[in-house]
C-alpha atoms as a printed R data frame, in Angstrom:
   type eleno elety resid chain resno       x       y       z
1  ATOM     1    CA   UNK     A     1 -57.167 107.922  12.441
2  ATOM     2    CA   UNK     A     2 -58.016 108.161   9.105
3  ATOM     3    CA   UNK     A     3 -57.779 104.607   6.718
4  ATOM     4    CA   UNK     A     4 -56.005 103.793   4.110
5  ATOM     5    CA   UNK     A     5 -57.429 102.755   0.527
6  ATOM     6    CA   UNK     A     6 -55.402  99.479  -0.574
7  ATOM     7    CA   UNK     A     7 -54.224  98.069  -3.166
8  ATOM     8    CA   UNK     A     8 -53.850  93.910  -3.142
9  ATOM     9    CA   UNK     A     9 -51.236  92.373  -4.234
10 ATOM    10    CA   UNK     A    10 -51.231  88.492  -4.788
11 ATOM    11    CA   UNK     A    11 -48.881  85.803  -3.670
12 ATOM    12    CA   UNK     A    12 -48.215  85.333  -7.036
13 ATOM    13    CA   UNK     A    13 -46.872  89.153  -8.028
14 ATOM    14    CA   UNK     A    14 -44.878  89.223  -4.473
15 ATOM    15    CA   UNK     A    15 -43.012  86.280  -5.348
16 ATOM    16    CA   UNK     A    16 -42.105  88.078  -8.720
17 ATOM    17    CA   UNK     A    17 -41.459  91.265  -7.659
18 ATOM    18    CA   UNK     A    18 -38.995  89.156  -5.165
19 ATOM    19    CA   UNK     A    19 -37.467  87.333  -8.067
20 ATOM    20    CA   UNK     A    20 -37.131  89.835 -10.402
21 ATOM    21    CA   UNK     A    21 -36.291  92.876  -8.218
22 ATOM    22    CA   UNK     A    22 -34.502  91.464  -4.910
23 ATOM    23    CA   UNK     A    23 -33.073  88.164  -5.934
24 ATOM    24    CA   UNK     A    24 -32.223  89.631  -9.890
25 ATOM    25    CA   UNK     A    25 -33.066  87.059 -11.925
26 ATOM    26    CA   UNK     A    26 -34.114  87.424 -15.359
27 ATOM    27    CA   UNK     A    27 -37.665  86.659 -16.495
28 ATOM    28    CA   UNK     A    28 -37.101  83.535 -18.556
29 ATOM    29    CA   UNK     A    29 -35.026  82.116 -14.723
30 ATOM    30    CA   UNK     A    30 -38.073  83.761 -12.544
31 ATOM    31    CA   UNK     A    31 -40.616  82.140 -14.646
32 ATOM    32    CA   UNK     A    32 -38.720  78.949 -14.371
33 ATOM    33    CA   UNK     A    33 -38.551  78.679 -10.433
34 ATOM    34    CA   UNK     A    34 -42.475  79.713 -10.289
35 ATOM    35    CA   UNK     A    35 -43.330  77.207 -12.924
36 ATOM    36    CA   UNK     A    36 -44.428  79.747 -15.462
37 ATOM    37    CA   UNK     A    37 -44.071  80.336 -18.756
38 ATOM    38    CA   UNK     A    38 -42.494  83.858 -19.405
39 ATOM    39    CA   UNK     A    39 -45.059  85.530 -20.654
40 ATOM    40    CA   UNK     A    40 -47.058  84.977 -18.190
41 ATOM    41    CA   UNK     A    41 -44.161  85.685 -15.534
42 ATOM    42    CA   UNK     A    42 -44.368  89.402 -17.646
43 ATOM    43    CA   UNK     A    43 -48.065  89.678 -17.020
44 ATOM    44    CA   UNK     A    44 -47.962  89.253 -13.653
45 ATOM    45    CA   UNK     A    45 -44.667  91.368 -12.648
46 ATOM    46    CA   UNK     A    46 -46.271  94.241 -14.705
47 ATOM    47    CA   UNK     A    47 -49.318  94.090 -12.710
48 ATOM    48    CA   UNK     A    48 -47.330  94.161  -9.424
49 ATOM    49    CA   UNK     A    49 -45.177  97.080 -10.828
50 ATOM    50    CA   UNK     A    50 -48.292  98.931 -11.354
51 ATOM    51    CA   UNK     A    51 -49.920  98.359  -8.014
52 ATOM    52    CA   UNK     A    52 -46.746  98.997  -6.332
53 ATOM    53    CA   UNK     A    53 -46.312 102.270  -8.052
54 ATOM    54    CA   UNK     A    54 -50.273 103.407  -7.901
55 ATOM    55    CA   UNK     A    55 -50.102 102.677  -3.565
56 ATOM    56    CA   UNK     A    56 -46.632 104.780  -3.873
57 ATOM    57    CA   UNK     A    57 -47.870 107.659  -5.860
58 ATOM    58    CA   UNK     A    58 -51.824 107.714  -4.292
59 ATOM    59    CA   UNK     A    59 -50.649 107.007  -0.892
60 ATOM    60    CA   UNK     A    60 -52.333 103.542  -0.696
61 ATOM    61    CA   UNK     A    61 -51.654 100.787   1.941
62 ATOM    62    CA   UNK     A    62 -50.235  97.731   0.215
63 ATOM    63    CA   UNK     A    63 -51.878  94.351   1.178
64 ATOM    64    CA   UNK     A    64 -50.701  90.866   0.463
65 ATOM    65    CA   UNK     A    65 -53.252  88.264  -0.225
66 ATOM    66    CA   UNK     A    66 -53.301  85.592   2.167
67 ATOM    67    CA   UNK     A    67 -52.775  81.714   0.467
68 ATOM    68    CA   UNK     A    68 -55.993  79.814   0.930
């Protein structure tokens, strides 16, 4: 069996990517309910669009960070 690179993808940029691209909301909302400011919100839903569409393209495993 042959194994997978991965790509890691925090709690933080799941709970974007769920908030932005499953629930809809707009950034300003999203970075509201994660206690964000919206730039930051930005920063952190580009990198999860990025890793997302580099384990797509490449064929990488996508892993979600475990909470400590």
């Amino acid at each position: 069996m042959r194994t997978l690179e991965e790509v890691v993808l925090s709690f933080e940029e799941i709970e974007s990517l769920r908030l932005k691209e499953v629930e809809g909301l707009g950034q300003t909302e999203a970075a509201k309910k994660m206690h964000i400011s919206q730039p930051t919100f930005f920063r952190i839903l580009s990198t999860a669009r990025k890793k997302v569409a580099e384990a797509i393209i490449k064929g990488k495993a996508i892993k979600i960070q475990k909470l400590k």
